[in-house]
Structure formats: structure tokens, C-alpha cells
N, C-alpha and C positions, 0 to 999 in steps of 0.2 A: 583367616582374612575374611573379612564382611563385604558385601555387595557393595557399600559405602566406599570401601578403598580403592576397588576395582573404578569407581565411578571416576574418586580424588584423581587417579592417574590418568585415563583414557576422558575424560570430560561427561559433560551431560548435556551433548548434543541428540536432540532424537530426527530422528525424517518422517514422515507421514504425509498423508492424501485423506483426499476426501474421496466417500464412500462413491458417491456420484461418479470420480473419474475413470478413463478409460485402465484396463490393464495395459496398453501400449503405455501412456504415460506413467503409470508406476514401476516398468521395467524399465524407460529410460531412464526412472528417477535411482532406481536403483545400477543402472550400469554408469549415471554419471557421478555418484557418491558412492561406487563401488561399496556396494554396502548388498545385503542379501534380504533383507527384510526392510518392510515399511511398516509403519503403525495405521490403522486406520483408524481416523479423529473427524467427527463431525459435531459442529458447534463447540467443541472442547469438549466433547463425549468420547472415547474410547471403545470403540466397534469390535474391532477386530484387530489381524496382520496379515500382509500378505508376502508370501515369502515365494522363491524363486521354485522353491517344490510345489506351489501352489499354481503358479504359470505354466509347469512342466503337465502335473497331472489333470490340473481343469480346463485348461485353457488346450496345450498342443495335444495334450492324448486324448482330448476330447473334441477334435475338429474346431473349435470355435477360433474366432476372429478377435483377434486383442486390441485391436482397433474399434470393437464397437462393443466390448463386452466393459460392463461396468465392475468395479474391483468387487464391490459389493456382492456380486454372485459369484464370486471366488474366493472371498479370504478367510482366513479360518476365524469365526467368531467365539472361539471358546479358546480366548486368551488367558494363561497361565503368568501370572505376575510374583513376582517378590519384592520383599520391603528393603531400605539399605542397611538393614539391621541383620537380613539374613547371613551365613556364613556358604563360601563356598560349597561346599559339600554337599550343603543343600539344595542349590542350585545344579550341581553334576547330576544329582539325583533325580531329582525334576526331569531334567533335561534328559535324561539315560529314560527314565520308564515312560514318559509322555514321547519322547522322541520330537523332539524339537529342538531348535536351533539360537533361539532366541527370545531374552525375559526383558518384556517390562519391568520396569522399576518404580512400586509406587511407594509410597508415604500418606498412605491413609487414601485421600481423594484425589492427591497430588502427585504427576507425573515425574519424575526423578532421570529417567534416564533410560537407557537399554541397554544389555550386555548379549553378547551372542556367548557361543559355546569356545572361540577360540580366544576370549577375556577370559573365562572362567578354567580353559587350561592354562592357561599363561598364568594366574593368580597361583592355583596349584604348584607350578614348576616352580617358582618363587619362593613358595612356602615351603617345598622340599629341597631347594636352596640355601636357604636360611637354615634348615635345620639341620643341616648337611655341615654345611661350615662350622656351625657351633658344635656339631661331634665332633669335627676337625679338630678345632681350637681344645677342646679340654682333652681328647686325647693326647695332645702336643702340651697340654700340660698350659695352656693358655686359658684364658676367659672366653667365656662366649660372649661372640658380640650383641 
């Protein structure tokens, strides 16, 4: 399965903030789209993400105030993207040795989408689904679907 299918089914909605705003307002953005990461987008540039491990370790384990701290000296600027051409696995991989949570989706210069870690297990389970069944079927002496 490709980053692409993953997108076709779950959509290519993304959420982001500007670098400029508060981290309080990127954590209500994120507890009101229940979602775990934001993209950081200024002018249509791609900064960064700020992700909810990112509020936990810079923001509360470090005393500061989310109310006056801007995302920008929190979010992590060395964002790891994939194309929607990549295949899971790749994506697991990614995610397993960087230890991250969540892949932009680009297409060259263009934005595509975001998948976190529980699309790309969910894609897996699917695919060993699929493949599950069709040993079914031809052991049964049937067609794979």
C-alpha cells in the first residue's frame, strides 16, 4: 500500500499555525481537532511541527508559560516528509528509527496531506488482511480475491 491510498481513504485535510502563535493556541488547536500534531506554515513555507511531545518536553518540563511562548521556539524544525508515491513500510521505518509520530506528505513542493503512525498501522493491518484471506481462499481451494 502507498502513502497515496492511505491519503484516498482518510482525506488530505492538514491543520497548521503560524510560527508567530502562541503554544496555548496550538494546543487548543490540537485538543479541538483532536488531532496530535500541527504543521508549522508561514507564507505557504513549511517550518516545522509541533507535536503534543513537544508541549510536554519544552513547554511543561521546562517551566515555561504556553500562553506567551511562541510555537516557533518549540517545534521541531527538522521535518521528515514523504512523497505519496512512498509504500508503507517505509513510512514504519521512518517513523520506528526517527521516533516520530507523524509524516507530511509532499509531492515535490506541494503539500499533500499528513499521516500519523496510527494510518500507517491501520494500512498494514489491512494489508495483512488482504493477504490473510486470499491464503484463505486458495487453501479452500477458491480464488483469491
Amino acid at each position: 500500500m502507498k502513502v497515496r491510498d492511505i491519503l484516498n481513504q482518510k482525506g488530505n485535510d492538514t491543520y497548521s499555525i503560524e510560527s508567530y502563535k502562541t503554544v496555548f493556541e496550538a494546543i487548543k488547536m490540537m485538543s479541538d481537532y483532536k488531532i496530535g500534531a500541527l504543521l508549522v506554515i508561514d507564507d505557504g513555507n513549511l517550518l516545522g511541527i509541533i507535536s503534543e511531545r513537544d508541549y510536554r518536553d519544552k513547554v511543561i518540563l521546562m517551566g515555561r508559560q504556553s500562553k506567551s511562548t511562541p510555537v516557533k521556539d518549540i517545534m521541531s524544525d527538522q521535518v521528515v516528509c514523504v512523497s505519496p508515491d512512498d509504500n508503507v513500510q517505509i513510512c514504519m521505518k521512518l517513523m520506528t528509527v526517527q521516533r516520530i509520530r507523524h509524516l507530511p506528505v509532499m509531492d515535490e513542493n506541494n503539500l499533500n496531506g499528513m499521516i500519523s503512525i496510527g494510518d500507517v498501522v491501520k494500512a498494514v493491518i489491512d494489508e495483512q488482511q488482504v493477504e490473510i484471506d486470499s491464503l484463505r481462499d486458495y487453501i479452500r481451494g477458491g480464488y483469491p480475491r
